[in-house]
C-alpha positions in Angstrom: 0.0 0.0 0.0 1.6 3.2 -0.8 0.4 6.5 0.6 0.6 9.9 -0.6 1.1 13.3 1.3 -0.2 16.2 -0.8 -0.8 19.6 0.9 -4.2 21.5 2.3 -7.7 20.2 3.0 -9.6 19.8 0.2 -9.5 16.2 -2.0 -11.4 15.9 -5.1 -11.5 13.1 -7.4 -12.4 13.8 -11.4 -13.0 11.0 -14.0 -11.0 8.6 -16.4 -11.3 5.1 -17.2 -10.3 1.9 -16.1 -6.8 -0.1 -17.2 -7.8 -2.6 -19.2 -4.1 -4.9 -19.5 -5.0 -8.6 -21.2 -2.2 -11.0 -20.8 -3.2 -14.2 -22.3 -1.3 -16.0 -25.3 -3.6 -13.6 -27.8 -3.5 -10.0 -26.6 -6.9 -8.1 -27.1 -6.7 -4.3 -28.4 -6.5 -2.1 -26.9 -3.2 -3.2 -25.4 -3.6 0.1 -23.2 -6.9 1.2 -22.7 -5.7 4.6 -21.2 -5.4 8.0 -23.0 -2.1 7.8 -25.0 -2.3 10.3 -28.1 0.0 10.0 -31.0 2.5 7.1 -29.9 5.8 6.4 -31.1 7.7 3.3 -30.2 11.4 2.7 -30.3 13.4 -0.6 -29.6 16.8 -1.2 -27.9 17.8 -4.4 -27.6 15.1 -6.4 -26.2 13.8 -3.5 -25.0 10.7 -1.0 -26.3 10.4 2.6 -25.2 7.0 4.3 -26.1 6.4 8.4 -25.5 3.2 10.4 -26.6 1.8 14.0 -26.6 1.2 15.1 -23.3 -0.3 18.7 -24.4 -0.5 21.0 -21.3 -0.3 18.3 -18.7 3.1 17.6 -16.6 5.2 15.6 -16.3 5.2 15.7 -20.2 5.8 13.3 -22.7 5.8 9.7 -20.4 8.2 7.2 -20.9 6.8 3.9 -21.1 8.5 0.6 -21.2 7.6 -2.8 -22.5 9.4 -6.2 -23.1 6.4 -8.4 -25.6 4.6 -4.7 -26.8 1.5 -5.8 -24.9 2.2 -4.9 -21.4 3.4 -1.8 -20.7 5.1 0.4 -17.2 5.3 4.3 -16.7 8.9 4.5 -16.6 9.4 8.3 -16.3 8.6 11.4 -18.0 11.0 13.5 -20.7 10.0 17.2 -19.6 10.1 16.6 -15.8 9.5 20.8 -14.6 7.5 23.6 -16.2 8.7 25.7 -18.6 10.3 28.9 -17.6 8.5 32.2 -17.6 10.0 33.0 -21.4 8.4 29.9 -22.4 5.9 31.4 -24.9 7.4 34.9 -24.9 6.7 38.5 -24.9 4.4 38.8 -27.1 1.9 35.9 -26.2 -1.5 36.6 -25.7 -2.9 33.4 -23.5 -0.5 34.0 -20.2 -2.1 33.0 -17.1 -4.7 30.9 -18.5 -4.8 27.3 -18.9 -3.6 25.7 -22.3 -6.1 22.9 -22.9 -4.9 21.6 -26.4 -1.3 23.1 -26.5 1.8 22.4 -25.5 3.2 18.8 -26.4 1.9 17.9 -30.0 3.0 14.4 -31.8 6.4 13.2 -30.7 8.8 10.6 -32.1 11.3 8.8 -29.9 14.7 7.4 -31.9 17.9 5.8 -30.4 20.9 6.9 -32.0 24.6 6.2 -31.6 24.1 5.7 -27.6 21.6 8.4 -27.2 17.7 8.5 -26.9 16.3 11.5 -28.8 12.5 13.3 -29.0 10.9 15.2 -31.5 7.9 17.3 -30.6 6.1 20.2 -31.5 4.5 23.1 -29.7 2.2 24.7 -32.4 2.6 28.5 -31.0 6.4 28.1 -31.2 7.9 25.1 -33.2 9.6 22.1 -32.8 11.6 21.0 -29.9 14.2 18.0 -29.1 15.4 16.4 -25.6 17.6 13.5 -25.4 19.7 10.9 -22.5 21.7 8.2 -22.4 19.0 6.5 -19.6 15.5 6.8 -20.5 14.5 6.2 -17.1 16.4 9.1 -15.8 16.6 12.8 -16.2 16.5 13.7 -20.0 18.4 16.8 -21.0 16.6 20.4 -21.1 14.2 21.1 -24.4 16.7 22.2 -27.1 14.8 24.4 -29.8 15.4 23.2 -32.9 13.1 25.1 -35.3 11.4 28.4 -34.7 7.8 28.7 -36.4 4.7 29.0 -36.0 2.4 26.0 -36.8 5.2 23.0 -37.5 4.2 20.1 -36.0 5.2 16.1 -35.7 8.1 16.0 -36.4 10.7 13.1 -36.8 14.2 12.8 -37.5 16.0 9.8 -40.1 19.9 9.3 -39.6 21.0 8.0 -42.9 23.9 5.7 -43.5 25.6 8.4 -44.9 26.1 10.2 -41.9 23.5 12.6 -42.6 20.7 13.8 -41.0 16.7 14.5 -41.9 13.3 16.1 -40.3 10.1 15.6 -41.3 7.1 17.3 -40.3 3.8 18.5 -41.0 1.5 21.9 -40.4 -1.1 22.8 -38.1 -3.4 24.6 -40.1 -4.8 26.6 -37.1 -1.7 28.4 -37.0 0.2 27.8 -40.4 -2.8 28.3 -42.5 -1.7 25.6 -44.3 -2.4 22.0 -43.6 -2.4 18.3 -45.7 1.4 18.6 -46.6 4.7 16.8 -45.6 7.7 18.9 -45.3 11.3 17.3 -45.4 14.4 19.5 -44.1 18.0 18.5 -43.7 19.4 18.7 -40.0 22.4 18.2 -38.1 23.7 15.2 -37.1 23.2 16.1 -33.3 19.4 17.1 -34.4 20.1 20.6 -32.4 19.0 22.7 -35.7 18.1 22.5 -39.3 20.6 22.9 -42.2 18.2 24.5 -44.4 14.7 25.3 -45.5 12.1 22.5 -44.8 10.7 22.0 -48.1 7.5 20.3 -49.1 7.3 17.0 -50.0 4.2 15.7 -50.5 0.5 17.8 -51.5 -2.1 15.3 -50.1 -4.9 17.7 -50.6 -6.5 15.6 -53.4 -6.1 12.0 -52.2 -5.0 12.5 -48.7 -6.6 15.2 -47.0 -5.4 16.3 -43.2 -2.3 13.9 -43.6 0.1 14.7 -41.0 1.8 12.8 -38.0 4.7 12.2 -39.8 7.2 9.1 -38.9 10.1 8.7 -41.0 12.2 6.0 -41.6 14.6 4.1 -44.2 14.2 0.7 -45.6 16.0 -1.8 -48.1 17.4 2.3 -50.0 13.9 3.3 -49.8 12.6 6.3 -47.7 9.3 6.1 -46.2 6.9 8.7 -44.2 4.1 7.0 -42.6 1.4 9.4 -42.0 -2.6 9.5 -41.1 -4.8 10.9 -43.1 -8.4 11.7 -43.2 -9.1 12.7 -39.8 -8.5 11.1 -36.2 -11.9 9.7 -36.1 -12.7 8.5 -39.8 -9.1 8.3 -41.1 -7.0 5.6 -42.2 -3.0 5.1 -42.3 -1.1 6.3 -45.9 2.6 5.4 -46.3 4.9 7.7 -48.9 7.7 6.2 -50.5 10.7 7.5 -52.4 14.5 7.0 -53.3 15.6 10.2 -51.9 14.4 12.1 -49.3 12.9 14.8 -51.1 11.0 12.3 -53.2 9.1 12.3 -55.3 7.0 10.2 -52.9 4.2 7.6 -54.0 1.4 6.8 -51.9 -0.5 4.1 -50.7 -3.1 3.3 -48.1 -1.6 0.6 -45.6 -5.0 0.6 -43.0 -8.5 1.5 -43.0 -11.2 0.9 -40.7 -14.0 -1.3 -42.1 -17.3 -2.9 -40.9 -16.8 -4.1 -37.3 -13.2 -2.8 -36.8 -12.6 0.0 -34.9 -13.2 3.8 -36.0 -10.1 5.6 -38.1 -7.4 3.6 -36.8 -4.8 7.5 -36.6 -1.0 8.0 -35.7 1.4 5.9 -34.4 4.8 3.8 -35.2 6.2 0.8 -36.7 8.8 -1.1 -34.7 10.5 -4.3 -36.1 11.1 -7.2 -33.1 15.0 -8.4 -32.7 13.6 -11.4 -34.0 12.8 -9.9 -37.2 8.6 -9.8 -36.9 7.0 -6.1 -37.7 4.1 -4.2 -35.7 2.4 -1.6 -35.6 1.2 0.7 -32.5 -1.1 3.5 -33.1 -4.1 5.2 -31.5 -7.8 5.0 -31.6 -10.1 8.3 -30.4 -13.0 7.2 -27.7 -14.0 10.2 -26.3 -14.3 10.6 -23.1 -12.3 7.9 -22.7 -9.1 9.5 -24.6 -6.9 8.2 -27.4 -6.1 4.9 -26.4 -3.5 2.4 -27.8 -3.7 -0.4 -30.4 -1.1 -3.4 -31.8 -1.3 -4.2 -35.1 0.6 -6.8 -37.0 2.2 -5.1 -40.1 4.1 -7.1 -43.1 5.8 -6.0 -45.7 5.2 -7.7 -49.2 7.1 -8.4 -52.4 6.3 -4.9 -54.2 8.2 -3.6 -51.3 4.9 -1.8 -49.8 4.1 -2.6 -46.0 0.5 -4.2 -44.9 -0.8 -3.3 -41.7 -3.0 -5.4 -39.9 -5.1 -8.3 -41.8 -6.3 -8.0 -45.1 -9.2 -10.7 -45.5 -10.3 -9.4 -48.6 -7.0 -9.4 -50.4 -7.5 -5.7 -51.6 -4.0 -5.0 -50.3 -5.1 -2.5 -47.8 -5.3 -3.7 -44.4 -7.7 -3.5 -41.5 -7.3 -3.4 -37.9 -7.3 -6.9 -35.1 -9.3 -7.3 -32.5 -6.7 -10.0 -30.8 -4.2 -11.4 -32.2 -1.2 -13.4 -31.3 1.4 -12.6 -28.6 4.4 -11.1 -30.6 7.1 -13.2 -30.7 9.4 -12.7 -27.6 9.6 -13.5 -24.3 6.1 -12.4 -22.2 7.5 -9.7 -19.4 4.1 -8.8 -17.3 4.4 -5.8 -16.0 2.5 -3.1 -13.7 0.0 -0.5 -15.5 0.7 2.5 -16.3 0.1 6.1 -14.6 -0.6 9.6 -16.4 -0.2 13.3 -16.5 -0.7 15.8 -13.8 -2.6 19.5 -15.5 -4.1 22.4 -15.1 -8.1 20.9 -15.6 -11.4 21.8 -15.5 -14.0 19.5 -13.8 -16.7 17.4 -15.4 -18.0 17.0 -11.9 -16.0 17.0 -8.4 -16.3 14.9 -5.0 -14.5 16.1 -1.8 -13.8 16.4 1.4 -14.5 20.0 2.6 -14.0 21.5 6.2 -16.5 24.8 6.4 -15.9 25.8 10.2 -16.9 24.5 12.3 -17.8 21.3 10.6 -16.9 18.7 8.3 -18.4 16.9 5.3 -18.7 15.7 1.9 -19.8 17.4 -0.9 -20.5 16.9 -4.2 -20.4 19.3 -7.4 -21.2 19.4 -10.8 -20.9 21.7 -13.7 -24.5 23.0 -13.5 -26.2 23.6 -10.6 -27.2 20.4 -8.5 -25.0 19.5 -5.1 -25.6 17.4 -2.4 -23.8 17.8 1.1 -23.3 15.8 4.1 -21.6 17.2 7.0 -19.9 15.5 10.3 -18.7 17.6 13.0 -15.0 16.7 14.0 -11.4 17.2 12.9 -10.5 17.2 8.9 -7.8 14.5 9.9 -10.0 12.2 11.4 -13.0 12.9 9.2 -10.4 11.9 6.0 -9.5 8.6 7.7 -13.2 7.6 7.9 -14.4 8.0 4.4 -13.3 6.4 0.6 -15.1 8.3 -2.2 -15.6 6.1 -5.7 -16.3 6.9 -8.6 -17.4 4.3 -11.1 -17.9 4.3 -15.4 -20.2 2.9 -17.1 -19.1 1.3 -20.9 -19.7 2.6 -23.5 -21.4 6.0 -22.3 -19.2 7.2 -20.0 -22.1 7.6 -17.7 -20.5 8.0 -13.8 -21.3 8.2 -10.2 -19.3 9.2 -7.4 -20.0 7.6 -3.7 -18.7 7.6 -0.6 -18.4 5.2 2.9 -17.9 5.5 6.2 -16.1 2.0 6.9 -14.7 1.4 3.2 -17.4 -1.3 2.8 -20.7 0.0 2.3 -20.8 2.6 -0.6 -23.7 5.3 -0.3 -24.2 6.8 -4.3 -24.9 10.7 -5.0 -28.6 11.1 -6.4 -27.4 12.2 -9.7 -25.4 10.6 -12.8 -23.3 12.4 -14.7 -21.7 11.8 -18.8 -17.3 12.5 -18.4 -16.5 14.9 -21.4 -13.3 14.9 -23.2 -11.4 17.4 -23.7 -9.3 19.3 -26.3 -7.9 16.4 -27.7 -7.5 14.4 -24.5 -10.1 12.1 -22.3 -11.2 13.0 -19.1 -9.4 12.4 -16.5 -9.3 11.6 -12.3 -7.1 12.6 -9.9 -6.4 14.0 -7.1 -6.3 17.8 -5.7 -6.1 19.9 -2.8 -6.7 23.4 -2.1 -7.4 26.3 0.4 -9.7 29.1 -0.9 -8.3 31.6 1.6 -5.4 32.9 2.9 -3.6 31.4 5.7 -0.3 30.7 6.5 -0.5 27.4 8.3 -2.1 24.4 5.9 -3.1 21.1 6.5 -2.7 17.9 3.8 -4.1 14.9 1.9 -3.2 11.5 2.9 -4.1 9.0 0.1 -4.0 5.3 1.8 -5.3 3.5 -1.2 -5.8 3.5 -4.7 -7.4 1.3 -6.9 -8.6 0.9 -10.4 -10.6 -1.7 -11.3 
């Protein structure tokens, strides 16, 4: 049992959903049924290190580790402290306020001559890189590789050649230009470009909104795989040229179809070190955020890769349900955690002390509360009560309760639908706070956590 000391008087629990981790000889998707936006997976030896978008929440971009790509641990966290106060500059126009959709955007891990790198883009400023030698430990501060306004998922490619590449795409909302794929030389150290990105790749006609670029080399082929479509009704498109700069062909490697889960969007191909080939990429479900999937991807004689199964032989492939354990050795391990934010509630339950009594109350968006109040101390009052708060699949219809002797459970009078967020789910957690000023404060003492 671990316990957690957080400071002042007030605890407040907002929604998420469960961990859902199979571990049978078949896996079911989603391998990770928590919110995971944009993965990208890397392997080092027998090891797999995953990172995704983290937006405005910290610690940013998680670290997660894996031994078979079905079971997964929080190992850490790349951006470990807050920005500093010249973070967005001068000239910003949304200090003090909460940045529900910024921040983090689309990142791509890569190991690389003894070094783990990331990629990511902020959309007000550019795109960013942090590296280390342990991935489990403290990464080096955000280096600021390209200054502009609207460049987004990027990814580098060291060549044999000893030279370097970026590719990226454009946020629209801020570039006014979206459904391209830029390429740009950079440094071998992947601190700054060498010159102009240039675009690659026009998918307004066949390939609208194509974007989360990951780039990578095969048999003297370059390749940018890259959704397209949309995150809900998309599908996956791979580019392919002998140079960098292309000219790049395009095919669509993954659809959704009848049955199969909606607009399978963004993620990364990793090859096994005993030569098999998957695929992890994301899947929208609302409240319940962008959660994970494993695919099983092949790549066939015309040279052209095949993600998941293609039953009807059209070439074009569409996402598993289960499938079989990859092949390597099964390493269980413990679920994974997530980001701490800046959040708005969908609804809050707490423990509140109003002077001179004690008591639970309950809150939602619009008005409707119900209270019930105890005289005695905060301290002893907390080590009396458990609050839960329970989903209901698929609706994301929830309840909070609370009890006395962590037995019986007494429900609020009112349900309530969680609500996503700006691309994210919605989330629980944990909070305290102290509406007035004093200088003495109390704390939060959190015996017992479980999710179910």
């Amino acid at each position: 049992m671990k316990r957690f000391r957080l400071p002042l008087p007030l605890l407040v629990l907002f929604l998420s959903c469960p961990l859902l981790l199979p571990a049978q000889a078949r896996y079911a998707n989603p391998v990770l049924h928590a919110d995971y936006s944009d993965p990208d997976v890397c392997r080092v030896g027998e090891d797999y290190y995953m990172t995704a978008s983290s937006f405005n929440c910290f610690p940013g971009l998680p670290i997660l580790h894996s031994r078979d790509l079905v079971h997964w641990e929080l190992a850490g966290a790349a951006l470990s402290d807050y920005p500093g106060p010249d973070w967005y500059g001068p000239d910003a126009d949304f200090h003090g306020r909460v940045q529900h959709g910024n921040g983090v955007w689309a990142p791509a891990i890569r190991y690389h001559d003894g070094w783990f790198y990331i990629f990511c883009g902020d959309p007000d400023r550019g795109i960013f890189m942090v590296r280390t030698q342990d991935p489990r430990g403290r990464w080096e501060d955000p280096v600021w590789v390209v200054k502009a306004k609207g460049f987004i998922d990027p990814c580098p490619l060291w060549d044999e050649d000893g030279r370097a590449w970026l590719s990226h795409a454009a946020a629209g909302s801020r570039a006014g230009l979206k459904s391209v794929v830029f390429v740009a030389p950079m440094s071998p150290d992947g601190t700054r470009l060498l010159g102009p990105s240039r675009i690659v790749y026009d998918g307004h006609k066949t390939q609208p909104t194509i974007e989360g670029t990951k780039f990578y080399k095969r048999d003297g082929r370059y390749y940018i795989f890259a959704p397209a479509g949309g995150v809900k009704t998309g599908w996956q498109t791979v580019l392919r040229a002998e140079s960098p700069y292309g000219p790049y062909e395009e095919r669509i490697v993954m659809a959704s179809a009848e049955g199969t889960i909606n607009g399978p969007h963004q993620g990364g191909w990793v090859e096994t070190a005993q030569g098999e080939h998957w695929f992890l990429h994301f899947q929208d479900k609302g409240a319940y955020g962008r959660i994970v999937h494993l695919q099983p991807m092949t790549w066939r004689s015309d040279g052209w890769p095949l993600i998941g199964e293609d039953p009807d032989g059209d070439g074009v492939g569409q996402p598993v349900a289960s499938y079989r354990m990859p092949g390597v050795a099964m390493h269980p391990a413990g679920g994974p955690g997530g980001a701490a934010g800046s959040f708005d509630a969908s609804a809050l339950a707490g423990v509140e002390k109003v002077l001179p009594r004690v008591g639970i109350r309950m809150h939602r968006q619009r008005p409707g509360r119900m209270v019930c109040r105890w005289r005695g101390s905060i301290r002893r009052c907390l080590r009396r009560i458990g609050i839960t708060c329970c989903p209901t699949v698929p609706e994301a219809i929830c309840r909070f309760g609370y009890s006395t002797d962590g037995r019986t459970f007494t429900r609020y009078a009112f349900d309530f639908k969680a609500c996503p967020e700006q691309w994210i789910g919605a989330k629980f957690g944990f909070f305290c706070n102290r509406p007035v000023r004093k200088n003495d404060g109390g704390w939060l003492d959190v015996s017992e956590l479980r999710i179910q």
